[in-house]
Each structure stands twice: as structure tokens, then as C-alpha cells.
C-alpha positions as CSV (number, residue, x, y, z in Angstrom):
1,X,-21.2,-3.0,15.1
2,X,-18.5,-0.1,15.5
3,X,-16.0,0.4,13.1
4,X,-13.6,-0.4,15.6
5,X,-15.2,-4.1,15.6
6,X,-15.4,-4.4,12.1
7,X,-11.9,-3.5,12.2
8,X,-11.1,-6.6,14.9
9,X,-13.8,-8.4,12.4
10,X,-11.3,-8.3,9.3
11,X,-8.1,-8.4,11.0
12,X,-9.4,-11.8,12.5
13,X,-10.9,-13.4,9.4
14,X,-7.6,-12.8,7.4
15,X,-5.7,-14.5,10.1
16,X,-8.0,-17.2,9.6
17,X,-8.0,-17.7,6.3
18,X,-3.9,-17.2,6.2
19,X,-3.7,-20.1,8.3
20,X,-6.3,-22.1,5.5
21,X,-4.5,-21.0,2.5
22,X,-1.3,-22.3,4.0
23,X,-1.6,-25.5,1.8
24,X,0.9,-28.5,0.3
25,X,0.2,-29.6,-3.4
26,X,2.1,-32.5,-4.5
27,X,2.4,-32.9,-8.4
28,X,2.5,-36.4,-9.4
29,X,3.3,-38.4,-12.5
30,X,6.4,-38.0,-15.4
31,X,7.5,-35.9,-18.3
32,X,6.1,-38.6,-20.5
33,X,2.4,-38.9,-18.9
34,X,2.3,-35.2,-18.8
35,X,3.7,-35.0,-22.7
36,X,1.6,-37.7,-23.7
37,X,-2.0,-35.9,-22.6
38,X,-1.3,-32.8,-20.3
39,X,-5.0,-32.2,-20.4
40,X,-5.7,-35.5,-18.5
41,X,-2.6,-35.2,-16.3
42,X,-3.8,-31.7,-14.9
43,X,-7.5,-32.7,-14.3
44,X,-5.7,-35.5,-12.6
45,X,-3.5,-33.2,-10.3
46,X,-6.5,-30.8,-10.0
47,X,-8.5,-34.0,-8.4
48,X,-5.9,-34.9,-6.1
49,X,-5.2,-31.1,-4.8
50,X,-9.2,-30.7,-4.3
51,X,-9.4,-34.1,-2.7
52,X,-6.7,-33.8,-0.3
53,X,-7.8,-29.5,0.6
54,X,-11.6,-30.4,0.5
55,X,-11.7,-30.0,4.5
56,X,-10.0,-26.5,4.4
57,X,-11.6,-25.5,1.2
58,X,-15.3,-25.9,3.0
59,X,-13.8,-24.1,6.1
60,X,-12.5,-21.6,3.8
61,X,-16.2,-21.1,2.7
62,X,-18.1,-21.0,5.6
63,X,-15.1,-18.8,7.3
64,X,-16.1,-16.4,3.9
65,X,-19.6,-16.4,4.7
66,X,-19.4,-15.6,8.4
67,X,-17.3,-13.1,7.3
68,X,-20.1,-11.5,5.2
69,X,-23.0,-12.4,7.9
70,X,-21.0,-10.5,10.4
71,X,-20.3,-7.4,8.0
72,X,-23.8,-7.3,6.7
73,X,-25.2,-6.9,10.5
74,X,-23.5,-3.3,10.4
């Protein structure tokens, strides 16, 4: 692989993983559940955010990897 290609390489895996960052997190819940245990209302939002990103998270992985595969092969 030239350098020219890894070049093309990295330029086109951060334009993939812009477009996978480019998430929406929705906080749920009220000052008085989040006052009341902030530990449980955070694991809670964390939940939520992983559960509703899992698809792009995994993509996000595997984009990573290919990434690294095609690098590697240099």
C-alpha cells in the first residue's frame, strides 16, 4: 500500500466514523430522581444511550478494525 493510499485510507475512515459519532442522547427523568440517587439515574441514562447507539457503536468497531487490518497490510 502507498502512502498515497494510506493517505485515501485515513481520510476515508474519519469520514466514516464522523458520520457514526454524529449521535442524539436524550437525558431522561427530574431534578428529584436525579437528587434522590444520581448514581442509579446515570447508569440508567448510560443504559438508554448504549441501547439506543448499540447499532453504530458495533459499526464504530468493526469500521476501527478495518481500519487497523488495512494499515497493518502496509
Amino acid at each position: 500500500m502507498s502512502k498515497e493510499t494510506n493517505k485515501d485510507s485515513l481520510i476515508n475512515f474519519a469520514k466514516e466514523l464522523d458520520k457514526l459519532n454524529d449521535v442524539n442522547i436524550t437525558l431522561k427523568g427530574n431534578i428529584e430522581a436525579i437528587l434522590d440517587d444520581p448514581l442509579v439515574w446515570a447508569e440508567e441514562q448510560a443504559v438508554n444511550a448504549i441501547g439506543q447507539n448499540l447499532e453504530r457503536l458495533v459499526d464504530a468497531r468493526e469500521l476501527g478494525e478495518q481500519f487497523m487490518k488495512d494499515i497493518n497490510e502496509t
